[in-house]
C-alpha positions in Angstrom: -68.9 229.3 47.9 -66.7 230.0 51.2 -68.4 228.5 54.4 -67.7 231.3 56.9 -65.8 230.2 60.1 -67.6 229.6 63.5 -65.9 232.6 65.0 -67.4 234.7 61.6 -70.9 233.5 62.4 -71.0 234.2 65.8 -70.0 237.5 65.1 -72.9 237.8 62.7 -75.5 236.2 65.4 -74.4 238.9 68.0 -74.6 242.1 65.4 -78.3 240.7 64.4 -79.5 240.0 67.9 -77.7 243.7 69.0 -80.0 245.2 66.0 -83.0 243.0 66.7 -82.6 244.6 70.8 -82.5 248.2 69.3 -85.5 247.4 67.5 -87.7 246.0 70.4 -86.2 249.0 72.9 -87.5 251.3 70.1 -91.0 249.7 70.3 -90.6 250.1 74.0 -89.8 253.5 74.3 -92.4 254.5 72.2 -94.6 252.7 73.8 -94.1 254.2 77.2 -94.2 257.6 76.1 -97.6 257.1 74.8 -98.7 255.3 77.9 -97.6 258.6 79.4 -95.1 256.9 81.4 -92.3 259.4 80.8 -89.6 258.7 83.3 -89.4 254.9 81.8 -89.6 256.2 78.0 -86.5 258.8 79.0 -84.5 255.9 80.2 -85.0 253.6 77.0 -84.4 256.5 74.9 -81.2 257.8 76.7 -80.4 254.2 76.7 -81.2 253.9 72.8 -79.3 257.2 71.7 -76.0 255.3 73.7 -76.4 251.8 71.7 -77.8 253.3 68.1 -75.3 254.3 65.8 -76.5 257.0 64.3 -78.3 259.4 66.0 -82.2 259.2 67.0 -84.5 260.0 64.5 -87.1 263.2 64.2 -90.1 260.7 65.8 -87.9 259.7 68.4 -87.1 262.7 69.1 -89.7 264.7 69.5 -91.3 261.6 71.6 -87.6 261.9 73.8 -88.4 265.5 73.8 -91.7 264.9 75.2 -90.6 262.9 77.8 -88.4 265.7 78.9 -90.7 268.5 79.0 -93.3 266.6 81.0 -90.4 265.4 83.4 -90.0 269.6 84.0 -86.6 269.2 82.2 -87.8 271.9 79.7 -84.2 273.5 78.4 -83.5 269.9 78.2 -86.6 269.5 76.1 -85.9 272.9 74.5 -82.4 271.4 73.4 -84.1 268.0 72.0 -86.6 269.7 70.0 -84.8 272.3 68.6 -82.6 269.2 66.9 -85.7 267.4 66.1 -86.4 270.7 64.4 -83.5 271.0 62.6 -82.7 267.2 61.5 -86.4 267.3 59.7 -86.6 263.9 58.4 -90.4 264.3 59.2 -92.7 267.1 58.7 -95.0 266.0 61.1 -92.8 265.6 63.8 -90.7 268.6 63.3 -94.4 270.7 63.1 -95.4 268.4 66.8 -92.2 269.5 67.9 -91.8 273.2 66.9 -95.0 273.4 68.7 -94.0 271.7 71.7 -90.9 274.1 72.0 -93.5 277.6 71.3 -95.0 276.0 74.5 -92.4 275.7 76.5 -91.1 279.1 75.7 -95.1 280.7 75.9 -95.3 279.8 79.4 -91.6 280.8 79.8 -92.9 284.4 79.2 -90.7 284.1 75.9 
């Protein structure tokens, strides 16, 4: 068995402390959103689409979504849904979000 250098494990302690932060910025994203504090949740899940890599899924982004459309960023919101929509990993959350987007475009006059 090959004892990996020091420089191997460090690298190996930084990628699981990178994917252990991407974890807990999850939790805290989502945890804003639902507190209803939207401007915080935006940041942590702009910050989280930068530093994940692969792209946000369907929960997080209707919840980013969300975020938007209560912030009065609707064709931002419009944009996020429609992806959340269309990436459908989650019924649920492509249902929450198609519903989101009918409201945004109801009181549009759309």
């Amino acid at each position: 068995m090959e004892i990996p250098s020091e420089r191997k494990k460090e690298v190996i302690e930084h990628e699981a402390a990178e994917e252990e932060s991407i974890y807990l910025l999850k939790d805290r994203a989502n945890i804003a959103c639902d507190g209803g504090s939207y401007a915080k949740a935006r940041q942590l899940f702009e910050l989280l689409k930068e530093r994940t890599p692969e792209p946000l899924r369907t929960p997080l982004l209707h919840k980013y979504g969300v975020c938007l459309a209560r912030l009065g960023e609707r064709l931002d919101a419009l944009k996020v849904f429609s992806q959340a929509i269309k990436e459908g990993r989650d019924s649920l959350y492509d249902i929450l979000s198609g519903l989101e987007k009918a409201s945004i475009l109801s009181e549009q006059g759309k």
